[in-house]
N, C-alpha and C positions, 0 to 999 in steps of 0.2 A: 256128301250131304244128302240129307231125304228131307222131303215136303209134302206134308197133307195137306186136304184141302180144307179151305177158311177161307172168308169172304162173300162176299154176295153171287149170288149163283140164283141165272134167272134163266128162261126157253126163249127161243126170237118165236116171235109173233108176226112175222113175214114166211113166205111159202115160200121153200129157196128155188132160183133159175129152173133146175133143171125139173122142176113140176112144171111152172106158167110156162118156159119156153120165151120170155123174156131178160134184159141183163136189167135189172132192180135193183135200186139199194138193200141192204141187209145192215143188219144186225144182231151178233147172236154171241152166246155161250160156247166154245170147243172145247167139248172133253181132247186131254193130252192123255198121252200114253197110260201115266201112274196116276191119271185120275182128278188133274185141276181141273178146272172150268177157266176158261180162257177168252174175258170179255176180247168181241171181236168184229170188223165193219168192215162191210165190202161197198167199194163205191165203184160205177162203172164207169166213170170219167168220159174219156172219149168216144168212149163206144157208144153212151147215149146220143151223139150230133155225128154219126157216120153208121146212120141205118141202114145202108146198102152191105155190111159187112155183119156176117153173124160176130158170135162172141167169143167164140176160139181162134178167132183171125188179130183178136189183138193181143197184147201182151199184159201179164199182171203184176204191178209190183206190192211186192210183199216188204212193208216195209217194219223193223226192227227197232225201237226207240232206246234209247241212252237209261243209261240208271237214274232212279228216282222220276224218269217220266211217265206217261200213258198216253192212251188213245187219244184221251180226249184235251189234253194239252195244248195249249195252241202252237206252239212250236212244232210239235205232233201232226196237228191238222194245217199247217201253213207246210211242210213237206207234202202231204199227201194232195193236197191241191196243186202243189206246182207238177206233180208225177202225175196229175190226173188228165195233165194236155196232152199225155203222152201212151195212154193206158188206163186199163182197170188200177185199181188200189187197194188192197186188202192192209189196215192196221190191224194193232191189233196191243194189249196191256200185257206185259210180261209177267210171270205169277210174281206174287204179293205188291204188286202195282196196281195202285186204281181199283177196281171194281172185278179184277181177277183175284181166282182163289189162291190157296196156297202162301207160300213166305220167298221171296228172293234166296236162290242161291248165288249170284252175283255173276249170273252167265256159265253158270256148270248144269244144268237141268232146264236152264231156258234154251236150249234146242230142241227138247221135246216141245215147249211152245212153238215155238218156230215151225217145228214139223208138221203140227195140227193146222196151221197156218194155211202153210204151201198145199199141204192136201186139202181143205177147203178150195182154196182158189182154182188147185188142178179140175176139181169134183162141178167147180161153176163151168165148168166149159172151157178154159183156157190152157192153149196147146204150150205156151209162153210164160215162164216164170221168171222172174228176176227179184232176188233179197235185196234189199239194202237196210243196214244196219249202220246205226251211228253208236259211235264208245260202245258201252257194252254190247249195244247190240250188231255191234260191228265185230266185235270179235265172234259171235253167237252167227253170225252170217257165215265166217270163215269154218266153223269147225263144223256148224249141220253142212254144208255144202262137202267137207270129208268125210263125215261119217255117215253122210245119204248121198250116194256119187249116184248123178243120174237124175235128181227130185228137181233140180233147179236149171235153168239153161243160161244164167248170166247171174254174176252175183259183184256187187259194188260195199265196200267194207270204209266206211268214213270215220276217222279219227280214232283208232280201234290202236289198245294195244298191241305188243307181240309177244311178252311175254308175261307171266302171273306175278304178283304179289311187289308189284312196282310200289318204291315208294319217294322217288328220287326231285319231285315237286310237293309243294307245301298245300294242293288242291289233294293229292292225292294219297299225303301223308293223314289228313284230313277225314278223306273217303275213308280209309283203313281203321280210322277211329270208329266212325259210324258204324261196319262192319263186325267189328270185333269187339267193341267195349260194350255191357248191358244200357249206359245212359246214352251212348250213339246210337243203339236202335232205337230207344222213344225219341229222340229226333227224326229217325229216319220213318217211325211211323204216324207222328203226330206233326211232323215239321213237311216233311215230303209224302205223304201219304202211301208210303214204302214200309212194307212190313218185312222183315230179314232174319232168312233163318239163323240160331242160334250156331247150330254146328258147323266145326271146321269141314274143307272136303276132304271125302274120305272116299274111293283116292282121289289124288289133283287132277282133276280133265287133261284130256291132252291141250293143248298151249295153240294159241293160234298161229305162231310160224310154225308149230311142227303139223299145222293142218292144211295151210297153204301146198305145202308139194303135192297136197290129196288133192287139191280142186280139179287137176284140169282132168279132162280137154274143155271143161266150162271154163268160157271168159272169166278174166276176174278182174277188175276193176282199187286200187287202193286210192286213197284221197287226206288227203292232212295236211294242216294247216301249218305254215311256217312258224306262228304267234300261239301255236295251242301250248294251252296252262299246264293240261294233264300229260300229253307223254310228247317229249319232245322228239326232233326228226329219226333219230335213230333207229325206234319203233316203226315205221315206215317202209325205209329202207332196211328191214332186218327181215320185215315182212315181203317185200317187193325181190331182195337176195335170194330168198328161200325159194324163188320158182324164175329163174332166170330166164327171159326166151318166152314166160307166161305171162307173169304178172302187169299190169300197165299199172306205175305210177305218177299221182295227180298231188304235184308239191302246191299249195295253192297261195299266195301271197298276201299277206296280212289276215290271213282267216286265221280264226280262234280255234274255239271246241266244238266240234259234233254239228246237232242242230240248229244250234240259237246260232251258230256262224256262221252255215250253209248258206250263203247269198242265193238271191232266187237265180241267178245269172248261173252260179254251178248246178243248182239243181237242173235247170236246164239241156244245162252241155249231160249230166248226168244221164237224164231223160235219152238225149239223142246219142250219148252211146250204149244205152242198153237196147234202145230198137234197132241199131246197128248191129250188137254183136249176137243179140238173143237170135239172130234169126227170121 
């Protein structure tokens, strides 16, 4: 798949950190690699009410949203509040989501967002990175953490397939409509404000269990719900086999899908194991 850029495309009109020498909210535009614009918010969370500590002493999490979300989503911004007791926050709109340019490739070219991400967050000061990514962007967590070995120090994957082109639930038989049929993308752009590119991938990314054996020596974190609609336990543990000895998996009981499921109670335990393992 390939993606030009489209959509609103503006300049942040804040001075980033590493001028003022303060941790500031932001807001801004990140060119990615091939060229999107990548609406994008840095919040400093804890680090604003523990001024005795500069701003590389805490950790950042770079957090990844699910298909058809954004930044500014509340299910969006109710994760990055509860990761904000715990650290920095950097969200951020996946391309053709929201107020980013470009069209959805469905998690094949959103690791180049990802990456313009994590290097922002690196660039504010922060020695400490940690992804977390829900369904798509949970899978999108797993493969930039392979194919950037090094960029991340902890990465946590929630509700994330393991492998491509599932169709084996009627949510995701569904999703694959939206995807591939021309009257599912004006859904997905006028209904979910998801613009999605037309072409097949060409070629398939590599697949997120074949990315999982790439992670380590970063911690990795996997988390799914017993009750999720879209991939059931298998995917999990298919993903959790594939790094035996590495992977920590979080089977979680009566949780659903992705974000809207994440109890604040997980994001939580979340939190406190990524300041544990990140270092």
């Amino acid at each position: 798949m390939s993606s030009g850029p489209a959509g609103h495309v503006a300049r942040s009109t804040v001075r980033p950190n590493s001028e003022t020498g303060t941790c500031a909210p932001l807001r801004t535009f990140l060119p990615t690699a091939d060229g999107i614009s990548v609406d994008s918010v840095y919040e400093p969370g804890a680090v604003v009410y523990d001024t005795s500590r500069p701003c590389a002493d805490h950790p950042v999490f770079v957090v990844a949203h699910g298909f058809t979300g954004d930044v500014d989503r509340p299910h969006v911004r109710r994760v990055a509040s509860a990761l904000a007791r715990y650290g920095a926050v950097v969200t951020f709109s996946f391309r053709g989501h929201g107020r980013s340019g470009g069209r959805s490739t469905v998690g094949d070219r959103e690791v180049l967002d990802l990456a313009a991400a994590v290097e922002w967050a690196r660039s504010l000061g922060h020695t400490r990175v940690v992804t977390v990514g829900f369904s798509m962007g949970g899978s999108v967590v797993l493969r930039h953490a392979a194919l950037h070995p090094g960029t991340v120090d902890a990465v946590v994957s929630v509700s994330a397939p393991a492998r491509w082109y599932y169709r084996g639930t009627a949510p995701m038989r569904r999703l694959h409509w939206m995807v591939t049929r021309p009257a599912g993308r004006l859904v997905g752009r006028y209904g979910f404000r998801t613009r999605i590119h037309h072409r097949d991938w060409d070629p398939v990314p590599l697949s997120p269990v074949e990315a999982v054996p790439r992670i380590a020596p970063a911690p990795l974190l996997i988390v799914h719900g017993d009750r999720d609609g879209y991939f059931p336990l298998d995917h999990p543990r298919m993903l959790a086999g594939a790094a035996p000895g590495h992977a920590e998996l979080w089977v979680e009981h009566g949780m659903g899908h992705a974000e809207h499921a994440a109890a604040d109670g997980l994001l939580a335990r979340i939190g406190d194991w990524a300041v544990a393992r990140a270092g």
